[in-house]
Every structure is written in structure tokens, then in C-alpha cells.
C-alpha positions in Angstrom: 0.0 0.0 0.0 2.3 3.1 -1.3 -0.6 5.3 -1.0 -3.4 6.2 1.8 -6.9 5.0 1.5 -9.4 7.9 0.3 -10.2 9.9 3.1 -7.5 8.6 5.5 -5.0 11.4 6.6 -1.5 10.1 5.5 -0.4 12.2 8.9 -2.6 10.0 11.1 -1.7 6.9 8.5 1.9 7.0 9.3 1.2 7.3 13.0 -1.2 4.3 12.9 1.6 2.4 10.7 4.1 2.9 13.6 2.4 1.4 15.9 1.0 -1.9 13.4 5.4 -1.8 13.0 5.8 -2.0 17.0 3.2 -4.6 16.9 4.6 -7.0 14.6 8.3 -6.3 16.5 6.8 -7.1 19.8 5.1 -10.4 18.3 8.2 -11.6 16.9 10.2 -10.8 20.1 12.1 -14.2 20.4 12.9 -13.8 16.4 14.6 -9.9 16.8 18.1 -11.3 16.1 17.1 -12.2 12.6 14.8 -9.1 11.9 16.1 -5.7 10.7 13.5 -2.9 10.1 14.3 -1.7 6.4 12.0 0.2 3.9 10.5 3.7 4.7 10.0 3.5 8.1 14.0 2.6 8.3 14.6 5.5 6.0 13.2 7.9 8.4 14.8 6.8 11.2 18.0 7.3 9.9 17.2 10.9 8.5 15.5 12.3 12.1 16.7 15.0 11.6 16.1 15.8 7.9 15.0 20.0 7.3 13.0 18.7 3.9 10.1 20.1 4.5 8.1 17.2 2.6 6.8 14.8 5.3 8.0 11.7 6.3 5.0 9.4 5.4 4.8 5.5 4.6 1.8 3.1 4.9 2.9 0.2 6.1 6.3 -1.6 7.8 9.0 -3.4 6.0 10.7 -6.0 8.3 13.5 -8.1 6.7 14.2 -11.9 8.2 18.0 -13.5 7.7 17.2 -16.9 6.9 20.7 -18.1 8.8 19.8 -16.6 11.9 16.2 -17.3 12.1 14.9 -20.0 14.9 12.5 -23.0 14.3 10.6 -21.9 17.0 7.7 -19.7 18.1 6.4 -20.5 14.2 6.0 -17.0 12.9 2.7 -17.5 11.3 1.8 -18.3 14.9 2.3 -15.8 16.4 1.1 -12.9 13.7 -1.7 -14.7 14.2 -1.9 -14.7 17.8 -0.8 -10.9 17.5 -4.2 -10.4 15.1 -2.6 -10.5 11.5 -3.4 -12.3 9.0 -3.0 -12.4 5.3 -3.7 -9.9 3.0 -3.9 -12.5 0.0 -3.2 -16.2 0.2 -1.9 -15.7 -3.2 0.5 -12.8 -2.0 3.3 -14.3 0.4 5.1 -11.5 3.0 1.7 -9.2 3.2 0.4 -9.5 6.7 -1.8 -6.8 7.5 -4.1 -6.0 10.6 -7.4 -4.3 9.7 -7.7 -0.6 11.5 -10.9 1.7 12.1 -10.1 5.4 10.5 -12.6 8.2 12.1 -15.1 9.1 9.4 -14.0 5.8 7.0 -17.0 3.3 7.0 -14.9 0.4 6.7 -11.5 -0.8 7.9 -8.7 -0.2 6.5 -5.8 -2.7 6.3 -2.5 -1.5 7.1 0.5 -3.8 6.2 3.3 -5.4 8.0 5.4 -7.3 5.0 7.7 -9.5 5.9 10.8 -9.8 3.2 13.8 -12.1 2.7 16.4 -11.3 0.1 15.9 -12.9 -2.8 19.7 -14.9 -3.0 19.2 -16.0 0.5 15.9 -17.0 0.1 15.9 -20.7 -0.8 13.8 -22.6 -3.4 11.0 -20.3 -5.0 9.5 -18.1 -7.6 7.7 -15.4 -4.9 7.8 -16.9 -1.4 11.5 -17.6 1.0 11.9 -20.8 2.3 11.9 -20.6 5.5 10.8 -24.0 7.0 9.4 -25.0 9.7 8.0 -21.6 8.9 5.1 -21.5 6.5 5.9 -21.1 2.6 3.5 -17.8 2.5 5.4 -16.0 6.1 7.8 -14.1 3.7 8.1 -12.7 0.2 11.7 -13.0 -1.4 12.8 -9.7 -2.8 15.8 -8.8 -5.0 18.5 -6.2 -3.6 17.3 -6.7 0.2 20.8 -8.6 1.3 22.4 -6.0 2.0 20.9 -5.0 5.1 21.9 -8.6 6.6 25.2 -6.9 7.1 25.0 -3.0 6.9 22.4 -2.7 10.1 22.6 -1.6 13.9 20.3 -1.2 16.5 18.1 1.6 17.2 15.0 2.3 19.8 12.1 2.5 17.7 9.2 4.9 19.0 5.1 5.3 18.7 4.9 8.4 17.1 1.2 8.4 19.0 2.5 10.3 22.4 2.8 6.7 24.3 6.1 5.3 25.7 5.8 2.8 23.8 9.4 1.2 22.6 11.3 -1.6 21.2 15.1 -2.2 20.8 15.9 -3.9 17.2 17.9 -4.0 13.7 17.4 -1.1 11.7 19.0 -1.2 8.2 22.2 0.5 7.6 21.7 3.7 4.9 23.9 1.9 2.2 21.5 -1.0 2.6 18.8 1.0 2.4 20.4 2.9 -1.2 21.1 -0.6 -2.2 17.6 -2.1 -2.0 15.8 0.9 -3.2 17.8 1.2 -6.2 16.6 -2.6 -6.9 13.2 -1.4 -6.3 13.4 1.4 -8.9 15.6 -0.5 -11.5 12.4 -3.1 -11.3 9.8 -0.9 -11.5 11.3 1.0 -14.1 11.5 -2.2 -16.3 7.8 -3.1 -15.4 6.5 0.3 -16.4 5.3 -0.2 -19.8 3.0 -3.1 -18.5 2.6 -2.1 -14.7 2.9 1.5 -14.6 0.7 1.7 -11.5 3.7 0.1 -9.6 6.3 3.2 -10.3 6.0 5.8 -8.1 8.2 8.8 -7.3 8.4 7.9 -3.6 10.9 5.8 -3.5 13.6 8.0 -5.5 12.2 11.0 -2.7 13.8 8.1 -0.2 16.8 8.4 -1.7 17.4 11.9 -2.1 16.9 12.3 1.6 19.1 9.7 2.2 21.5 11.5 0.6 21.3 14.7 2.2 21.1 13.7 5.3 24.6 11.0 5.1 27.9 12.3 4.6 29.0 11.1 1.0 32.0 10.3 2.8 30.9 7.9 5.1 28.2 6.2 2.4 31.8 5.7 0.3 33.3 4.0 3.4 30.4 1.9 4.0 29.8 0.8 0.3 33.6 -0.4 0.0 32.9 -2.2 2.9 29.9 -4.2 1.7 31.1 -4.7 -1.5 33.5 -6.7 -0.2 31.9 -8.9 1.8 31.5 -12.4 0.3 27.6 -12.6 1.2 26.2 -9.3 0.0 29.2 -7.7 -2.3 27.5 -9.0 -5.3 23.9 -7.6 -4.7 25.3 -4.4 -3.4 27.7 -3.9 -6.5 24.3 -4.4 -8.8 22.7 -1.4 -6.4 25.7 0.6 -7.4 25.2 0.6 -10.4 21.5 1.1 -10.4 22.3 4.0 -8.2 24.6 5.5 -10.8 22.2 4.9 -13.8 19.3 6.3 -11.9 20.9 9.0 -9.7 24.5 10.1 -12.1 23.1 12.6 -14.1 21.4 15.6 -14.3 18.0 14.0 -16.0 18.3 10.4 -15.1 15.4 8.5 -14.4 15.5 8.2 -10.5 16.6 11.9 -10.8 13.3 12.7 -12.5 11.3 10.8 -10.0 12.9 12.8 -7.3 11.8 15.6 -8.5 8.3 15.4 -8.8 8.0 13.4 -5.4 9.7 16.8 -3.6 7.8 19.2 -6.0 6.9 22.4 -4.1 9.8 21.6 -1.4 12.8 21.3 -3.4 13.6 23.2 -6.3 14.3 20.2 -9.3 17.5 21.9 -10.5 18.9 21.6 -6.8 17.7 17.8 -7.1 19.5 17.4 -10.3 22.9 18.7 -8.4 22.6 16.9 -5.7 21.6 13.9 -6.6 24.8 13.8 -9.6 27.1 14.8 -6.9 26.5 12.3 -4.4 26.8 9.3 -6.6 30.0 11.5 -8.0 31.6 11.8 -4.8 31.3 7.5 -5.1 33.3 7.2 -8.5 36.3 5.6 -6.9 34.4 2.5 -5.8 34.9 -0.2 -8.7 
């Protein structure tokens, strides 16, 4: 769900999405060594303190499982369950959602919690991760997540509702998160002639905050890192590049997404600069 239900508030949406996020945490509490936080909601916690004046708004909650660390026991399906989610589709593996009660909406509204392996680590499968004794339809295998197995750290996750509600956890690394959503744009850019409802400019509006709010410097450091390492260098060199086809130039295609998702905020030449810069300022990385 990239977009809030008609007549929902996308203020009060996000707020509401926290807390479904805290939710799923707190029901897979004896799985938290294996779960990083990635997506939008890890996006903005890594940008706190990011002056763009466009809000920080996502739908739903992204949590990404490492199949190597992840216990046999509690089942997860289980305990979703237990926690009152269930699936959005039987069809649709990794889209767990719990169904919510909006003021002035007649009927509920069904926020998401998707649960995500990456899709090299993710066993035997076309759509689902294999993740026995785990249920074939718990998690949804998706290209260009690896990366956060490695580039993550812990951070106190907050309601954003007033309450003192709080949970310790994996939050993906920003590298990670450049890396996984320029997989997501690269894929929805080659779907667009027959799934153009699936592009949106959201996700390239991720990315230019991510970029003004970590030092190009330390992104540099990180990447050479990662690209290194013998379990995620390969998927985090394909981001790369991505990243430089989508972000290198003054009209590229992630470039012109950015733009109009920070239209009215940021001006799009300032975008353009920016954005050609930062992936500049990464040219000595092979």
C-alpha cells in the first residue's frame, strides 16, 4: 500500500503504521536477532533529523528476516496470528496486514506489515523464501534486500502516537537501504510499460533524503565495505550501479522521480545537483 486509502489522513496513517510496525516487533520478540526494520520506516529513522520540508509518510512496515539466523521456534505465522494479522492474500506471500478503524471511513482499513527475505538467501522459489518450519507464505523473497543482513545496527524504535511505547531492534544500515531501493526502482522501471501503477516517485524521494542527510564520505566507506563482503558484495555492487544509472546525471530517471515526489519543497534543479554529486563523490568505488 504506497498510497493512503481515500479519506485517511496520511499524517494520522503513518502514525497508525508505527504502531502496526511496534506490533509486529513485539510479536516476533524471540525472532529480533534475525529481523532488521528496512524500507520507509527505516529511512526515516535514519534521516531524524532531515529539514526537507516534505513529510516523512509510509503506509505500512518493512521488516527483513536472515534466513541463517532465524529460529524454528515460536512459528511466525503463529504468532502474527496470535498478534491479530493475517494475510492480505493467500496468493500474496510477506503481506500481513491487521485491519484498523479510521474516524469518518465506513470500513476498515488494512494497514500492512510485509515481511521480506532477500531474494539470493531465500531458498527454493519463484515469490515466497523458504523458511521451513516456517510457512511457505510468512515471507516474500525480494531482490537487492541482502544487503541490510550486514549493513544494520540497533536503534529504539518509538510510537509516534504520544505513548512510551518502545522496542530495541535492527534497523538497516543507509547503504543498505540505497542498495535495495535502487533494486526497487531498477524493477519498477522495467515493469513500467505493462505495470505503470507500480512506479512511483516515492521511492527515488527516499533516496534523495538519504542523501542529504549522510555524509557522501561515510556512504563511500560503507559501500567499499559491503562490497567486499563475500555474502552481499555481489547484490550491493548491482545497487551501485543502479544507483549511478538512476541518480549520475542531471536527467536520469531516478533523478526525475525525485523531483516530482519533492515538487513544491525542493527546487528540481537543486535535485538534479545533488543527486549527480553524491553518486560523484562515489566514482572511486569499482
Amino acid at each position: 500500500m504506497s498510497k493512503a486509502p481515500a479519506g485517511v489522513d496520511q499524517a494520522e496513517l503513518t502514525v497508525v503504521a508505527r504502531n502496526v510496525l511496534l506490533d509486529g516487533l513485539t510479536a516476533l520478540s524471540d525472532h529480533l536477532d534475525a529481523v532488521t526494520v528496512v524500507g520507509a520506516q527505516a529511512v526515516y529513522l535514519r534521516t531524524q533529523g532531515s529539514r526537507l520540508a516534505t513529510a516523512a509518510y509510509t503506509s505500512d512496515g518493512d521488516l527483513g528476516l536472515d534466513p541463517a539466523v532465524l529460529g524454528s521456534e515460536p512459528l511466525i505465522q503463529q504468532r502474527l496470528r496470535e498478534a491479530g494479522f493475517e494475510l492480505l492474500d493467500g496468493n500474496q506471500p510477506g503481506l500481513w496486514v491487521r485491519e484498523l478503524v479510521f474516524p469518518g471511513i465506513d470500513t476498515p482499513v488494512a494497514v500492512e506489515l510485509d515481511l521480506l527475505v532477500g531474494a539470493t538467501v531465500a531458498g527454493k522459489g519463484s515469490r515466497s523464501a523458504d523458511l521451513k518450519p516456517h510457512d511457505k507464505m510468512t515471507a516474500r523473497r525480494v531482490p537487492g534486500l541482502e544487503t541490510a543482513l550486514v549493513d544494520r545496527s540497533p536503534m529504539e524504535i518509538t510510537a509516534l502516537d504520544g505513548t512510551d511505547r518502545s522496542i530495541h531492534v535492527h534497523v538497516a544500515g543507509p547503504v543498505a537501504l540505497l542498495v535495495a531501493k535502487a533494486h526497487k526502482i531498477h524493477d519498477r522501471l522495467d515493469d513500467a510499460a505493462t505495470k505503470p501503477n507500480r512506479l512511483t516517485n516515492k521511492d527515488a524521494g527516499d533516496v534523495y533524503r538519504l542523501m542529504t542527510e549522510i555524509d557522501a564520505r561515510v556512504t563511500a566507506e560503507s559501500f567499499a565495505r559491503l562490497l567486499a563482503d563475500p555474502r552481499v558484495g555481489e547484490v550491493t555492487a548491482t545497487g551501485l550501479k543502479y544507483l549511478r544509472e538512476q541518480f549520475g546525471g542531471l536527467d536520469t530517471p531516478g533523478v526525475r522521480l525525485a523531483v516530482e515526489a519533492l515538487a513544491g519543497d525542493v527546487p528540481a534543479d537543486r535535485v538534479a545537483r545533488v543527486s549527480r554529486a553524491y553518486v560523484t563523490a562515489l566514482r572511486h568505488l569499482p
